[in-house]
C-alpha positions as CSV (number, residue, x, y, z in Angstrom):
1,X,150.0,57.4,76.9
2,X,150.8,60.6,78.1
3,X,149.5,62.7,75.8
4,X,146.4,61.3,76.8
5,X,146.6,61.5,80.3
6,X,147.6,65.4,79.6
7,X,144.4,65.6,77.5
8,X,141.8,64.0,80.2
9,X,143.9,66.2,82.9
10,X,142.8,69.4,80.5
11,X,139.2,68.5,80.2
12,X,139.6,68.0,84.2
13,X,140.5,71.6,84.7
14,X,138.1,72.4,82.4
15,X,135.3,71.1,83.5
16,X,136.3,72.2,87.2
17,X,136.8,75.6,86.2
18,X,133.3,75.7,84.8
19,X,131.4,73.9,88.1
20,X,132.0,77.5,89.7
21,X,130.1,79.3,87.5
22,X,127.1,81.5,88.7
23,X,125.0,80.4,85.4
24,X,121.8,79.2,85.1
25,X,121.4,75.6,85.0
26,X,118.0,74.2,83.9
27,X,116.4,71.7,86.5
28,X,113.2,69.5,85.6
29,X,109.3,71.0,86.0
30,X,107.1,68.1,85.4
31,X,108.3,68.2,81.7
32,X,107.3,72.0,81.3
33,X,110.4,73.4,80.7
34,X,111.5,75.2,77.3
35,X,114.6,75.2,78.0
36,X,114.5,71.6,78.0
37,X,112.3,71.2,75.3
38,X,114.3,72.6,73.2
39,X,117.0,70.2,72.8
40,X,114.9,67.1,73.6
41,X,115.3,64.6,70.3
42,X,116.9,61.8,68.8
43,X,119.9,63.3,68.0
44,X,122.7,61.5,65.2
45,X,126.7,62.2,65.3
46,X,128.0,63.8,61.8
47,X,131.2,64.5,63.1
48,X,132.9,62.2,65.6
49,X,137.0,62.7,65.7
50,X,139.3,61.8,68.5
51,X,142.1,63.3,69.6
52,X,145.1,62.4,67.2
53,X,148.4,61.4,68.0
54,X,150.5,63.4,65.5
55,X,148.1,62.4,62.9
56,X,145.2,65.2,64.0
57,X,142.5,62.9,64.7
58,X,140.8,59.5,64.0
59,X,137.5,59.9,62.1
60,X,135.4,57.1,63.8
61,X,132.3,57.6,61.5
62,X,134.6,56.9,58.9
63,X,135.7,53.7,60.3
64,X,131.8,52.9,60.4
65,X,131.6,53.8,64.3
66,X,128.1,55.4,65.5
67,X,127.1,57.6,68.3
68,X,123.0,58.4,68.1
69,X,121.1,59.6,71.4
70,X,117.9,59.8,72.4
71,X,117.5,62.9,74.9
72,X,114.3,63.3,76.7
73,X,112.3,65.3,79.1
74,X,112.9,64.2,82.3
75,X,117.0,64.8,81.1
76,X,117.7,61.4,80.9
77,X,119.3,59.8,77.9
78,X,120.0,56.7,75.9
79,X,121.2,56.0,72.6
80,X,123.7,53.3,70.8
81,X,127.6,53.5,70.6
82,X,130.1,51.5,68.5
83,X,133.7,51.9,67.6
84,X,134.7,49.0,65.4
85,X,138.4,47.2,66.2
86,X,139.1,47.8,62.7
87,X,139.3,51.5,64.0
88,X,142.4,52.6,65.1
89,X,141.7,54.3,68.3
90,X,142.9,55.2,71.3
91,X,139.0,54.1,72.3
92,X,138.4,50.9,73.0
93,X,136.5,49.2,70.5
94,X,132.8,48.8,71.7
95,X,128.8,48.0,70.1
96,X,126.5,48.9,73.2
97,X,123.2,50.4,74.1
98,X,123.9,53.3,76.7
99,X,121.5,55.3,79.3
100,X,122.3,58.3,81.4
101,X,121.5,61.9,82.0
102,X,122.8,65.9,80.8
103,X,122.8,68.5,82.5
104,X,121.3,72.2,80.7
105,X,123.3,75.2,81.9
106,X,122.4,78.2,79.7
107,X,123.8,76.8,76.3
108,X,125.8,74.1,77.1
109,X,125.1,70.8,77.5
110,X,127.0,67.8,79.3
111,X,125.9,63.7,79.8
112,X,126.8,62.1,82.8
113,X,126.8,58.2,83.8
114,X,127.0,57.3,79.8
115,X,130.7,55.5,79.9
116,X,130.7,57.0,75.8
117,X,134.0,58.0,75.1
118,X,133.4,61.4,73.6
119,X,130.3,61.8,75.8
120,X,131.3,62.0,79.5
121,X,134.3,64.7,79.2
122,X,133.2,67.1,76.7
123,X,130.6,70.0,76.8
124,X,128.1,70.4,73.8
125,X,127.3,74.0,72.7
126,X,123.4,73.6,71.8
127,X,122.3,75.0,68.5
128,X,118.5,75.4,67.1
129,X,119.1,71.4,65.5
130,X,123.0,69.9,66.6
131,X,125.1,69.7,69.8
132,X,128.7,70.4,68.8
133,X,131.9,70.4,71.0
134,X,133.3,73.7,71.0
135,X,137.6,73.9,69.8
136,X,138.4,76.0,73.2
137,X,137.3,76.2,76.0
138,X,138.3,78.2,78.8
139,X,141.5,79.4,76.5
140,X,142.3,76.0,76.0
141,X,142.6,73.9,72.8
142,X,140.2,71.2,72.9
143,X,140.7,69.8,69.2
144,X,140.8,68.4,67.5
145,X,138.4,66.0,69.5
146,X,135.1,66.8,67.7
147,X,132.0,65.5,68.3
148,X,128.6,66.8,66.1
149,X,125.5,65.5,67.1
150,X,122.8,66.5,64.6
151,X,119.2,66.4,65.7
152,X,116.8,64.0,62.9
């Protein structure tokens, strides 16, 4: 229990450290914007790993867990989530349908309002075709939480 609460208390500095950056962060234009056009897509997790006890990780997909997201225009979100119980998790098990938003600054990517473990904490570096979490950020060691999204 408290290496998790250490972990979410990381991503918290984290993410803090990065709300005072000076970068540009992509707002919507009537669905006009490149920059959002080009990671709007149906998007499909080939990697999704939690944060291992002394174990290094828990391979969810493996465990037949899914993450797929729908990212549109207007940068809204919604997709499908589920963690079996027969994965053994630090997650709580869950099979729902999820809506939201992300936010676009430069080439990182974050959801907000999804309650999707894996989702809400982490920042996505956006590539020409996947969303991937990055192993550090900020000097610190993120992984090995991984999450790949992969766009179909």
């Amino acid at each position: 229990m408290l290496t998790s609460n250490i972990r979410y208390i990381a991503f918290a500095i984290v993410v803090l450290s990065g709300a005072c950056d000076t970068n540009k962060v992509v707002t919507p234009d009537n669905g006009n914007n490149p920059e959002v056009e080009r990671v709007v897509g149906f998007y499909k997790a080939i990697t999704f790993i939690e944060l291992g006890r002394s174990d290094g990780g828990v391979d969810i997909l493996a465990g037949g867990g899914i993450l797929v997201a729908q990212l549109y225009a207007d940068f809204s979100v919604e997709g499908y989530y589920s963690i079996p119980d027969t994965v053994e998790t630090s997650f709580p098990p869950r099979d729902m349908l999820y809506k939201g938003t992300f936010e676009l600054t430069d080439d990182t990517l974050r959801f907000h309002g999804t309650d999707v473990a894996g989702l809400e904490f982490l920042p996505f570096i956006v590539y020409d075709d996947r969303l991937e979490t990055p192993d550090i950020i900020n000097g610190i060691r993120i992984g090995p939480d991984k999450v790949e999204l992969t766009r179909k």
